[in-house]
Each structure stands twice: as structure tokens, then as C-alpha cells.
ROFITOR-509849 format. One line per 5 residues: number of its first residue (from 1); their letters; for each residue x negated, y, z of N, C-alpha, C. Coordinates in Angstrom, 3 decimals, decimal comma, padded with zeros to 6 digits. Each point is the difference from the previous one (the first is absolute). Example, Ala and Ser with C-alpha at 12.3 -4.5 7.8 and 13.67 -1.06 7.14 Angstrom:
REM ROFITOR-509849
1) as) -013,190:-005,690:007,800:000,890:001,190:000,000:-000,900:001,200:000,000 ~ 000,350:001,050:-000,720:-000,820:001,190:000,060:000,770:001,090:000,730 $
END
This chain:
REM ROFITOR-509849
1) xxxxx) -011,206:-009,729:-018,136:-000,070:000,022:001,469:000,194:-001,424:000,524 ~ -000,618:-000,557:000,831:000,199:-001,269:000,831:000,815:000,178:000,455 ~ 000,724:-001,583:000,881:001,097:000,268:000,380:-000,204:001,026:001,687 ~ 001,100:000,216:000,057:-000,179:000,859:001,622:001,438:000,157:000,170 ~ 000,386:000,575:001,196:001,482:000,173:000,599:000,337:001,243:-000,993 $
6) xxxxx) -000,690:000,749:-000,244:000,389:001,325:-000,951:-000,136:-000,004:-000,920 ~ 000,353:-001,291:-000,396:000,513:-000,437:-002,079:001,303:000,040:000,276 ~ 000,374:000,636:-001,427:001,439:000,367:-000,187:000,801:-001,241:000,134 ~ -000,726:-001,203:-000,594:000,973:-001,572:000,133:-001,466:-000,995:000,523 ~ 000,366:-000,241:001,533:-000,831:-000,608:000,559:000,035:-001,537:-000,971 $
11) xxxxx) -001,095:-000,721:000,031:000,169:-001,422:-000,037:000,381:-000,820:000,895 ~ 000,434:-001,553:-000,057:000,383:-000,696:001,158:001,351:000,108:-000,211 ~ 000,575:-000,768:000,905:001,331:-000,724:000,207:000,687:001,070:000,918 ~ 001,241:000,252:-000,195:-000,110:001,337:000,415:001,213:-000,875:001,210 ~ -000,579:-000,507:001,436:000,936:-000,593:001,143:-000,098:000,788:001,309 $
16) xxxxx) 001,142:000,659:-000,139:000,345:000,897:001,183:-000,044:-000,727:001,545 ~ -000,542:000,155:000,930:-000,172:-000,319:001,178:000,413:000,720:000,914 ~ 000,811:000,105:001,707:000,299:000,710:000,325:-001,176:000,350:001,419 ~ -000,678:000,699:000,689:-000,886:000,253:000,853:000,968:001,380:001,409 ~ -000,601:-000,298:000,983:000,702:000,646:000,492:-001,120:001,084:000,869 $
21) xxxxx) 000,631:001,853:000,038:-000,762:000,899:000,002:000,892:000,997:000,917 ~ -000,891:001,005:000,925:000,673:001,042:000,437:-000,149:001,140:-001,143 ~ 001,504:000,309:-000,150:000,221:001,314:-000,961:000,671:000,609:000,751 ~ 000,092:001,546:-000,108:001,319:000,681:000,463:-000,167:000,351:001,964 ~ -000,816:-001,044:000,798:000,066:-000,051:001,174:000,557:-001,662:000,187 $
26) xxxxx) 000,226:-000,649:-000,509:000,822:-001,645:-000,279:-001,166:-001,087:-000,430 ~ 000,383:-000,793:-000,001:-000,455:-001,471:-000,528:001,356:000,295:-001,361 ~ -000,766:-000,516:-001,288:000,783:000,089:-001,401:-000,449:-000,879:-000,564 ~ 001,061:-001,053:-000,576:-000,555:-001,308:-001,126:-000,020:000,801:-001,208 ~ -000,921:000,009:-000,770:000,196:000,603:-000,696:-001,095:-001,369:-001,460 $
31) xxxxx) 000,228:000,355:-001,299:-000,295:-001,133:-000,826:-001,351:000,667:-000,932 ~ -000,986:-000,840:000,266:-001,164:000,327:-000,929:-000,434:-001,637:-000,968 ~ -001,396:000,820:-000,473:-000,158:-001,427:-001,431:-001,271:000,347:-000,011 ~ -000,590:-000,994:-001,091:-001,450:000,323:-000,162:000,144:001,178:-001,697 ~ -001,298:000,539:000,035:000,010:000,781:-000,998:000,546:001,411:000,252 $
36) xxxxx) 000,007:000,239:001,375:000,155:001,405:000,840:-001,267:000,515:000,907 ~ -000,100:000,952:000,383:-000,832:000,189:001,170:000,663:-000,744:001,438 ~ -001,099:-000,173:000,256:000,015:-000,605:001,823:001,580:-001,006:000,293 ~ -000,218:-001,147:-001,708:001,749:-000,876:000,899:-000,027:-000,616:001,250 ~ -000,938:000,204:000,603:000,451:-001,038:001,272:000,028:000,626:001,520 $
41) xxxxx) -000,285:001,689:-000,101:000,065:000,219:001,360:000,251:001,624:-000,364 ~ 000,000:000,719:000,479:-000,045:001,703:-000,027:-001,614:-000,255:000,363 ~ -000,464:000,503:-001,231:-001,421:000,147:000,148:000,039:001,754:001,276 ~ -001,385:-000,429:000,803:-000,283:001,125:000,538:-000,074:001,321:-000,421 ~ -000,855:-000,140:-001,029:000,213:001,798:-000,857:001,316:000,365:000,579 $
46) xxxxx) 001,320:-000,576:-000,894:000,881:000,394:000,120:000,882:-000,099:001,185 ~ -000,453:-000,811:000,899:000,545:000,146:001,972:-000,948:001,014:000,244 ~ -001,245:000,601:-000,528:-000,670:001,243:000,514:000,839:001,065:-000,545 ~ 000,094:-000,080:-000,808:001,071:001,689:-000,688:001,430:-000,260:000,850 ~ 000,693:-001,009:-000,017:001,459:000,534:000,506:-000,315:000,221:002,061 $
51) xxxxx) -001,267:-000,420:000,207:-000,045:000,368:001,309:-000,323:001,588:000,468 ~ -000,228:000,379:-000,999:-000,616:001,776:-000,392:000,487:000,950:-000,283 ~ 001,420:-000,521:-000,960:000,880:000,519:-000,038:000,779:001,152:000,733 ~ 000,245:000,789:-000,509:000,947:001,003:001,025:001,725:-000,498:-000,395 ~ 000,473:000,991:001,134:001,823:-000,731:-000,467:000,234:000,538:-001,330 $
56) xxxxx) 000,741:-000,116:-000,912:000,796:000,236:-001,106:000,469:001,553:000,201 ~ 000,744:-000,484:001,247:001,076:001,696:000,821:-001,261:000,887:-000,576 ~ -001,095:000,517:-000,069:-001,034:000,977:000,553:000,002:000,088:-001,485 ~ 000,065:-000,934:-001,425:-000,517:000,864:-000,830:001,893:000,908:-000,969 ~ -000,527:000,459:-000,872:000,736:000,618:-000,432:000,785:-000,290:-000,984 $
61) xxxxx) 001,432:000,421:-000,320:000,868:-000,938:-000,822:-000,400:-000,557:-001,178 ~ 000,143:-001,070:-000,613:-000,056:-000,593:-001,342:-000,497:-001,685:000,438 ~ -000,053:-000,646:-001,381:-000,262:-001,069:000,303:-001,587:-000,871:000,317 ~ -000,033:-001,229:000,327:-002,001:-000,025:000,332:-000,054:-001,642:-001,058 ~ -001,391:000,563:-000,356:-000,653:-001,097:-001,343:-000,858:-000,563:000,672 $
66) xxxxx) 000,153:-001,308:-000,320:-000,900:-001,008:000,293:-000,562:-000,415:-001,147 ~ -001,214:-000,153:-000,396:-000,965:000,156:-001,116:-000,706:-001,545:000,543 ~ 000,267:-000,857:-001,598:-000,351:-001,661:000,571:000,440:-000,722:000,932 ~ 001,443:000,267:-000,056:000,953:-000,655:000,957:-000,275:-000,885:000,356 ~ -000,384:-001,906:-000,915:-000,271:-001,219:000,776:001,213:-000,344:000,160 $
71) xxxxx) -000,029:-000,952:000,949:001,358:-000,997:000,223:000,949:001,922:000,576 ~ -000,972:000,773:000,416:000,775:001,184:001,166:000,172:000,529:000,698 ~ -000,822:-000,491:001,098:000,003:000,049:001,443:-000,140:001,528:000,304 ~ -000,177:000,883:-000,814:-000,661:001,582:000,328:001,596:000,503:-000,188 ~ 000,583:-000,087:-001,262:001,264:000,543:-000,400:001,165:-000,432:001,022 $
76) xxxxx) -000,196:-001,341:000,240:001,206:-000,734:001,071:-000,293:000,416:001,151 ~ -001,080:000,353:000,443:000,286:001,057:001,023:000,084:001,163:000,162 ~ 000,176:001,011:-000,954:000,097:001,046:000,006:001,675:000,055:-000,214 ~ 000,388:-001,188:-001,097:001,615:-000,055:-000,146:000,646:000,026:001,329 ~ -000,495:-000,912:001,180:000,336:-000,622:000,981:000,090:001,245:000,972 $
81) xxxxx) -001,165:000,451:000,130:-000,052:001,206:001,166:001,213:001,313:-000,635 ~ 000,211:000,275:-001,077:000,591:001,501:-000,247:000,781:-001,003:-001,299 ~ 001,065:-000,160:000,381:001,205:-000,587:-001,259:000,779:001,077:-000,557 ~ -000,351:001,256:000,702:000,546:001,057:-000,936:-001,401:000,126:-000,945 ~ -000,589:-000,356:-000,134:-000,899:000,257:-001,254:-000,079:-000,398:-001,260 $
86) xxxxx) -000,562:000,320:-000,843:000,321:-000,585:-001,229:-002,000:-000,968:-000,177 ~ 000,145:-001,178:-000,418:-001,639:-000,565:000,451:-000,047:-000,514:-001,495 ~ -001,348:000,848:-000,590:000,079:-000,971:-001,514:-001,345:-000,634:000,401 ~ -000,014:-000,971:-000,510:-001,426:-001,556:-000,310:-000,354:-000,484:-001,572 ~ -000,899:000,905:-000,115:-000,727:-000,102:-001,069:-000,730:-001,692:-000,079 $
91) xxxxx) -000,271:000,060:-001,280:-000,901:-001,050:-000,151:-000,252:-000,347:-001,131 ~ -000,804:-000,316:-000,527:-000,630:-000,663:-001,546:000,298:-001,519:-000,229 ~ 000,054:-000,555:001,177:-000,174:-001,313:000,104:001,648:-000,656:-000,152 ~ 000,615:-000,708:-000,759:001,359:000,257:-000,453:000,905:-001,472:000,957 ~ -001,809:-000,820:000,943:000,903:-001,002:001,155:-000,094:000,982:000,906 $
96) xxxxx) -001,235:001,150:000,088:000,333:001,043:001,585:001,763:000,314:000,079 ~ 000,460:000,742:-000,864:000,983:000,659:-000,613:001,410:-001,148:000,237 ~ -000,068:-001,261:-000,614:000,859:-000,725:000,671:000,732:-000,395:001,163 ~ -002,149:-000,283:000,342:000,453:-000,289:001,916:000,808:001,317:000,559 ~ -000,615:000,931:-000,071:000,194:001,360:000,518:001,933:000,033:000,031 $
101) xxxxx) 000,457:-000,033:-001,500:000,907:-000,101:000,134:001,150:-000,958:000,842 ~ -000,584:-001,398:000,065:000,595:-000,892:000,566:-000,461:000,398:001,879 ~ -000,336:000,456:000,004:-000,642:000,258:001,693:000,791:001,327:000,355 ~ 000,513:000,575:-000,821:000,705:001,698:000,640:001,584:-000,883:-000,088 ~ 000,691:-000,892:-000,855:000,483:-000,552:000,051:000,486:-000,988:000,999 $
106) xxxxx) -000,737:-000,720:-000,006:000,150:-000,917:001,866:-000,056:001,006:001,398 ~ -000,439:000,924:-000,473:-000,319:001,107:001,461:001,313:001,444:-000,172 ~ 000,823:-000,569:-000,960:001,058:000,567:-000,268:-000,027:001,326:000,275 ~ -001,306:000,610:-000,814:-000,490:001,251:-000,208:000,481:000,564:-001,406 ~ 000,867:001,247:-000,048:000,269:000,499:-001,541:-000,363:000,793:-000,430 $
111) xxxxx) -000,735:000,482:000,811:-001,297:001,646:-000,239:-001,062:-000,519:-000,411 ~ -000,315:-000,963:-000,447:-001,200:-000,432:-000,784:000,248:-000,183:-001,654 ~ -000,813:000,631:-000,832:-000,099:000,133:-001,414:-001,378:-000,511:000,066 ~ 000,260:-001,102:-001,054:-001,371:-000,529:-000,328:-000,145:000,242:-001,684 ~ -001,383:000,137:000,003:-000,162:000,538:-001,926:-001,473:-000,134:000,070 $
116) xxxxx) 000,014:-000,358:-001,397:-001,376:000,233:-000,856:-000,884:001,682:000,203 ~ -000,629:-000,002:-000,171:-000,770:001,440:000,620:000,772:000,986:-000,975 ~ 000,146:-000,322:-001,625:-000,174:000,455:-000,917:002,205:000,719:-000,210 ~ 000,272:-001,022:001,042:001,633:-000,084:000,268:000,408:001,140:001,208 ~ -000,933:000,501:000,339:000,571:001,457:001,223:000,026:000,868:-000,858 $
121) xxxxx) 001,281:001,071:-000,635:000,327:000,882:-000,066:-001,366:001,351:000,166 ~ -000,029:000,558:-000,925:-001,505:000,912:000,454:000,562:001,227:000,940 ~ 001,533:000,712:-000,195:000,391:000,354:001,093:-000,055:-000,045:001,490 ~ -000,149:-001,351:000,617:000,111:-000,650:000,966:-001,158:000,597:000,855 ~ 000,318:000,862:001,100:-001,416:000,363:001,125:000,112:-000,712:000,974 $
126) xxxxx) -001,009:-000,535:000,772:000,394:-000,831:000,913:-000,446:000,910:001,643 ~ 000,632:-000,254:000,916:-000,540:000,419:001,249:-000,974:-000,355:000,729 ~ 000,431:-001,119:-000,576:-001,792:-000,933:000,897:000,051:-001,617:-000,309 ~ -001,497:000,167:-000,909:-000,728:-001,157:-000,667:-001,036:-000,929:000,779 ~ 000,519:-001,492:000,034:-000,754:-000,511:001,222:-000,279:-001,577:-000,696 $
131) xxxxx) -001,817:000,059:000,243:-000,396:-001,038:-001,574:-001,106:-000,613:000,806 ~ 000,153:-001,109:-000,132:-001,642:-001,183:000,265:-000,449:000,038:-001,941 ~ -000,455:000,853:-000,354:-000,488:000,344:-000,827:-000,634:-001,772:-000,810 ~ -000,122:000,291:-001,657:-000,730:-001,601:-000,058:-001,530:000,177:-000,265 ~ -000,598:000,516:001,202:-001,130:000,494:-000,617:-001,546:-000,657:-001,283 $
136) xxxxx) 001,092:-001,272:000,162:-000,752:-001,349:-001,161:-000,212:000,201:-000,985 ~ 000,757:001,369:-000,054:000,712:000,133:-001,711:-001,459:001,029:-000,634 ~ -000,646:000,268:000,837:-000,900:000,729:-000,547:-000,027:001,381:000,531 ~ -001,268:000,994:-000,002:000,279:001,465:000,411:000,596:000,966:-000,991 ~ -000,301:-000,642:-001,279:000,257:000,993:-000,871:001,968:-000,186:-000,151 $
141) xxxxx) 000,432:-000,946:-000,297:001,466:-000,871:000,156:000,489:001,146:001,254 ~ -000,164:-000,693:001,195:000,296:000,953:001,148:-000,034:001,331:000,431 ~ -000,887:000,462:-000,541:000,731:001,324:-000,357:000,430:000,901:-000,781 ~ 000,438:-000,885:-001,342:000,980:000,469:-000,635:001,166:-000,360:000,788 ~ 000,822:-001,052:000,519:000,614:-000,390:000,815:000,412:001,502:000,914 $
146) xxxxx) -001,308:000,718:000,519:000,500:000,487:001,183:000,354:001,007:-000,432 ~ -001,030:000,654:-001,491:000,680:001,250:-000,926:001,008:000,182:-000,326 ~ 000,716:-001,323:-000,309:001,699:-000,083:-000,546:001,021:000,083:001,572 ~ -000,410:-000,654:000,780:000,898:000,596:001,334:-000,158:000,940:000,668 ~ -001,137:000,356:000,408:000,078:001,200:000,965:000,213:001,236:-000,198 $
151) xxxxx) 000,022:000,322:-000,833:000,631:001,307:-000,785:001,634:000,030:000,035 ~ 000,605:-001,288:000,321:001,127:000,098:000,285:000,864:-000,113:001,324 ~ -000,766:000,825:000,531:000,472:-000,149:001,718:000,048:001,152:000,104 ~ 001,924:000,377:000,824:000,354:001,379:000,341:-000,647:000,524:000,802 ~ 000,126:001,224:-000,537:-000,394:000,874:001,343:000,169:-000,218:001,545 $
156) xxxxx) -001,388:-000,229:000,585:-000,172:-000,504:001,665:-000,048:-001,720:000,059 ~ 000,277:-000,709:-001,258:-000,102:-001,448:000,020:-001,284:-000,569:-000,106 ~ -000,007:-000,786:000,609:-001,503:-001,092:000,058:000,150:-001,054:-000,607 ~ -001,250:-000,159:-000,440:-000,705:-001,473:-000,330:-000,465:-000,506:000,763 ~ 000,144:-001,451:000,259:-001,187:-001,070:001,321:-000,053:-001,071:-000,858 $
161) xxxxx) -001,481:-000,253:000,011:-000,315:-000,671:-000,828:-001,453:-000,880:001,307 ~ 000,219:-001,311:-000,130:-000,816:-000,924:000,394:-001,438:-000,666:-000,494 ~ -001,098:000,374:000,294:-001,136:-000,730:-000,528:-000,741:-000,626:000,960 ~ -000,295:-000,968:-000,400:-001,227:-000,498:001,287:-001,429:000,988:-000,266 ~ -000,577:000,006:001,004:-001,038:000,681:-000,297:-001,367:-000,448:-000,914 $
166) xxxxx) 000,107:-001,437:-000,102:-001,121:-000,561:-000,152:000,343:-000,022:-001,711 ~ 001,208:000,550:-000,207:000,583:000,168:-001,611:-000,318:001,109:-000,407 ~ -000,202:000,799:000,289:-000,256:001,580:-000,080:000,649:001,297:000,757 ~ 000,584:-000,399:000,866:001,073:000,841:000,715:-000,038:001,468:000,132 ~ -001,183:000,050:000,524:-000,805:001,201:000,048:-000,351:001,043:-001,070 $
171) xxxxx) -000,510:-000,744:-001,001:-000,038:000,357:-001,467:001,026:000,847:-000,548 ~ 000,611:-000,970:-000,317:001,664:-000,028:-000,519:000,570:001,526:000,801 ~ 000,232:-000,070:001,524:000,377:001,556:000,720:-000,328:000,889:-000,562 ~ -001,764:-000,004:-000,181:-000,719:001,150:-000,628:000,676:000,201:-001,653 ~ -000,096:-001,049:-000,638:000,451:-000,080:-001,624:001,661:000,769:000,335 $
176) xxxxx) 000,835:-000,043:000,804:001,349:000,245:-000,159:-000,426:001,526:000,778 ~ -000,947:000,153:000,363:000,064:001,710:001,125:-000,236:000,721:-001,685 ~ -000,947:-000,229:-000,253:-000,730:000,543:-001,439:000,894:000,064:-001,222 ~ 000,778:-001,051:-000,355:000,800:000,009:-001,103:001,255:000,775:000,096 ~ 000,744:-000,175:001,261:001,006:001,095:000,125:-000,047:000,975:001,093 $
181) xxxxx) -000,494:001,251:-000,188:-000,032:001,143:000,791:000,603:000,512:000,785 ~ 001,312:-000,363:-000,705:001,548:000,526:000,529:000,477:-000,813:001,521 ~ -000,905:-001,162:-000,093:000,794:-000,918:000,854:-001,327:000,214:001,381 ~ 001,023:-000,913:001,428:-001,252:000,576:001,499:-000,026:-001,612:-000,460 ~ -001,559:-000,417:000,477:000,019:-001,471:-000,011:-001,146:000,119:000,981 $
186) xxxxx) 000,555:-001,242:000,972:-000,216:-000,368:001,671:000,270:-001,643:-000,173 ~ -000,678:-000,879:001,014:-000,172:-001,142:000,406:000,903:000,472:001,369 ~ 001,399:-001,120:-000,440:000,912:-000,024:000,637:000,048:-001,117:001,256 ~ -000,808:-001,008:-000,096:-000,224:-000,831:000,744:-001,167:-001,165:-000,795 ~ -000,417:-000,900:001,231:-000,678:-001,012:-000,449:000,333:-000,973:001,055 $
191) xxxxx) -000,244:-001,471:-000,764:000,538:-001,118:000,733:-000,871:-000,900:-000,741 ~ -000,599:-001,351:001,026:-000,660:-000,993:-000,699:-000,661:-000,023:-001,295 ~ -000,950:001,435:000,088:-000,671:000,000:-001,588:000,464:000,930:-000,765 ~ 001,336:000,148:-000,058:000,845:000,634:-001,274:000,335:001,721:000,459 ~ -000,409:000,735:-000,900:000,396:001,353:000,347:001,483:-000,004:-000,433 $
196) xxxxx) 000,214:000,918:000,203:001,854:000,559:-000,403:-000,413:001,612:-000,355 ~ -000,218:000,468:-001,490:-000,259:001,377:-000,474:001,422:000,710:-000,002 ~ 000,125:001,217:000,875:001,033:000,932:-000,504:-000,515:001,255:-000,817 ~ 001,193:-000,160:-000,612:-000,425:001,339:-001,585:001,338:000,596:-000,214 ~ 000,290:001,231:000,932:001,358:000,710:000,443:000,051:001,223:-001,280 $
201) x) 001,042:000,377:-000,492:000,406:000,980:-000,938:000,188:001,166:000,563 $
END
């Protein structure tokens, strides 16, 4: 595989920088690097999904997965809005996983568990899974990805998941209506390009 943000050990010098972002409802310094997705700003995708978002309060108890965490920005605000929650941040990428950690840290967040995909407990159901998906990684990659999570969302919990359209957005809805039966899947919002797919249990 070439290099990309979703190699397990990016290349490059691994120099943390700090950028400053609304999380939570706030302005948050929070520390990114190269060899992640989007180090230098909250890419839109992902300001399109947390604007789409519903509150936390509305879904149902357990904890919510962020799938390709990045420096974070999806998990640190979900930590931020509902601190009674429990927020795990997946990632392959083992500087995502760092930053991640060092950023729930400065934001003196302790409901954040960060882990390797392969490091969540298979027990573990989550209430609601909320992902700027890496859709780079390929179609076939991605939805194995979505086979291994979405099957693990409690009863009445959602998935929101972010695509631009011009990526397949549309597609992808149909591919997730078709593959799991069990689940309602609806276009929860759209913003600047990017759909936001819900896929409710």
C-alpha cells in the first residue's frame, strides 16, 4: 500500500502542531501532525456530520464509536457534549491514536478510550457510531469496515456516517439499505456536498 493517513505507521517526522477548532460548542486547541487525515483544519466532511448530528440525550444508553478517529475531532466532541458517556476512537493509524490520546487529555476528557480496531472487546455494543468514513481505502476495504461495526449497535442505536457525494454517497446508502435489512437507513442531512447517512437499529 502507498503511503496514506490510513497506514498503520505513517511516514515523516512525526511534529505535533497545535491548530485551533470549535468542538463541543467552544473554540479547542487541540494538537495534530502530518500523516493523519485533514492536520490542518476540521475538514468539512467532518464539520458536515457534527452539524447533523442529533443530541447524544435522544439516543439510547451505551457508549458511541468513532471509526478513523484522526487527530479526533468527531470523538472530542461527542466526549465534550455528553461526559457521562463512555467515547471509544478507533484507528489503524498508531500517530491518529496518539494524537487522539494527547487531545482527550488537554481537553481533560476521561470518557475517551482510544484503541486499535482489533483492541475493542467484541462484547462492547455501542449506541451510536459516528464516522467520516476513509472512503480512500477502497469499496471493497469499506465495507468490511462497516460489516464489522454495524452489527454492533444496540437496539434503537444509529450509525451517521459522512460521504461527500461526488465519493459515492448515494451508492454507499443503497449498499448499507441492501446489506443490512435489519437496520432503517435515511439521509440525515446534507451540507456543502457531503451527505450524512443514518442506519438506525
Amino acid at each position: 500500500m502507498t503511503q496514506h493517513y490510513f497506514s498503520e505507521t505513517p511516514a515523516g517526522e512525526y511534529r505535533p502542531r497545535e491548530i485551533e477548532v470549535v468542538l463541543g460548542g467552544s473554540p479547542r486547541s487541540v494538537l495534530t501532525a502530518g500523516g493523519v487525515f485533514s492536520p490542518e483544519h476540521l475538514d468539512r466532511g467532518t464539520e458536515a456530520l457534527l452539524r447533523n448530528l442529533p443530541s447524544l440525550a435522544e439516543a439510547p444508553l451505551g457508549p458511541v464509536l468513532d471509526i478513523g478517529c484522526g487527530w479526533s475531532p468527531i470523538a472530542l466532541d461527542a466526549a465534550l457534549t455528553a461526559p457521562d458517556r463512555e467515547v471509544w476512537a478507533i484507528d489503524v493509524n498508531e500517530r491518529s491514536r496518539e494524537l487522539t490520546s494527547l487531545n482527550a487529555s488537554r481537553l481533560g476528557l476521561e470518557n475517551v478510550r482510544v484503541a486499535a480496531p482489533d483492541e475493542v472487546p467484541e462484547e462492547v455494543r455501542f449506541a451510536e457510531i459516528r464516522s467520516n468514513p476513509p472512503i480512500r481505502v477502497g469499496k471493497e476495504a469499506l465495507h468490511g469496515i462497516l460489516q464489522q461495526w454495524l452489527p454492533r449497535l444496540v437496539p434503537g442505536g444509529a450509525a451517521f456516517l459522512v460521504v461527500a457525494k461526488h465519493l459515492g454517497a448515494d451508492s454507499l446508502q443503497r449498499w448499507i439499505a441492501a446489506e443490512f435489512a435489519e437496520l432503517e437507513v435515511s439521509r440525515a442531512g446534507r451540507h456543502k456536498g457531503f451527505h450524512v447517512i443514518e442506519a438506525r437499529a
